[in-house]
C-alpha positions in Angstrom: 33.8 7.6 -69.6 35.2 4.1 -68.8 38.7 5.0 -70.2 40.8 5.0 -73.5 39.5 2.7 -76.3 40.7 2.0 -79.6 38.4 2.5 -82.4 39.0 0.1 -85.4 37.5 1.1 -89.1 38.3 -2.1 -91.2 38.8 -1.4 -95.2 39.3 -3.9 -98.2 38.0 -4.0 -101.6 34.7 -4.8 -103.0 33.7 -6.9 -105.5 34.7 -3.8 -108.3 38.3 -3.1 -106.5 37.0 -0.1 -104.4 38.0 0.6 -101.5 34.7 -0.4 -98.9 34.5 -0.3 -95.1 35.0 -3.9 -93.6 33.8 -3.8 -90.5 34.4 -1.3 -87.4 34.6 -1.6 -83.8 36.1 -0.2 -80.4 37.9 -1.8 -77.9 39.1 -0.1 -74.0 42.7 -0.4 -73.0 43.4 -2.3 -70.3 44.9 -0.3 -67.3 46.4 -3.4 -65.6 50.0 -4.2 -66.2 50.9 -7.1 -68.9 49.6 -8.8 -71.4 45.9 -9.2 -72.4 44.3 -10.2 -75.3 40.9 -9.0 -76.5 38.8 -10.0 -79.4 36.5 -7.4 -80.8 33.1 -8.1 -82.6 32.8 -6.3 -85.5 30.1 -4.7 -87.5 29.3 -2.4 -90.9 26.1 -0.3 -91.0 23.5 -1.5 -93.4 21.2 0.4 -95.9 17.5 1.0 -94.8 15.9 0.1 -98.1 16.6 -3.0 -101.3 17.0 0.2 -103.7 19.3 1.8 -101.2 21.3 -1.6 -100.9 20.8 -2.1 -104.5 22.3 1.7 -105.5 24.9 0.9 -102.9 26.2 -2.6 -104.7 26.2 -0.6 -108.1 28.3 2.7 -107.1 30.3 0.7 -105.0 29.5 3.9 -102.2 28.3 1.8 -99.1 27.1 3.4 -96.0 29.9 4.3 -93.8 30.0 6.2 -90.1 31.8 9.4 -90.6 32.2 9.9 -87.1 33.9 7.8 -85.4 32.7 8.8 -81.9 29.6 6.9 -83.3 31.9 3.9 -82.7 33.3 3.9 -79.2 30.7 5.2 -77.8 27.5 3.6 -79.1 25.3 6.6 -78.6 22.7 6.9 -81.3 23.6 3.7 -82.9 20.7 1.9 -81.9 18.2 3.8 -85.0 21.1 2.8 -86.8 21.0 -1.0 -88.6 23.8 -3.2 -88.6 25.0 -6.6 -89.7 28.1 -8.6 -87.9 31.2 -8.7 -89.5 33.1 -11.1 -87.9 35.7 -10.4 -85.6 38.9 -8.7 -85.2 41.7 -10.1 -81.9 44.5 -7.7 -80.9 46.6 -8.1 -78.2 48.1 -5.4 -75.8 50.9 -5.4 -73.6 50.7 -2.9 -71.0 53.8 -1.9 -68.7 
């Protein structure tokens, strides 16, 4: 393990008013004293199939990681598609 990270999960509504995942991401804490700034790319699993996707648009019930170990440490998410969401800066100050 490299250290603590922060693990975003990004929510917002859809086009029906649910609430959908946004995007999610995972960023380490810096160790070194002041202040950083980091930008994290973000990212939201994707169905496998068009009737999956389809479904998915209708229900308003997206694919989302339950786990979000799945997010800081990457492990296993290669089988698993995903689209970029855009990005997400945060800045720390560390003392």
């Amino acid at each position: 393990p490299a250290g603590p990270q922060i693990v975003l999960s990004v929510y917002g509504p859809d086009f029906f008013g649910h609430d959908v995942v946004r995007g999610y991401g995972a960023v380490h804490v810096p160790f070194v004293p002041g202040r950083h700034k980091r930008t994290i790319a973000m990212f939201v699993p994707e169905s496998t199939s068009r009737l999956q996707q389809l479904t998915s648009w209708f229900t308003g019930r997206r694919p989302e990681f339950t786990d979000p170990r799945v997010v800081a440490q990457g492990e296993g998410r290669e089988v698993t598609r995903v689209r970029s969401q855009g990005f997400v800066t945060i800045s720390f100050n560390v003392m």
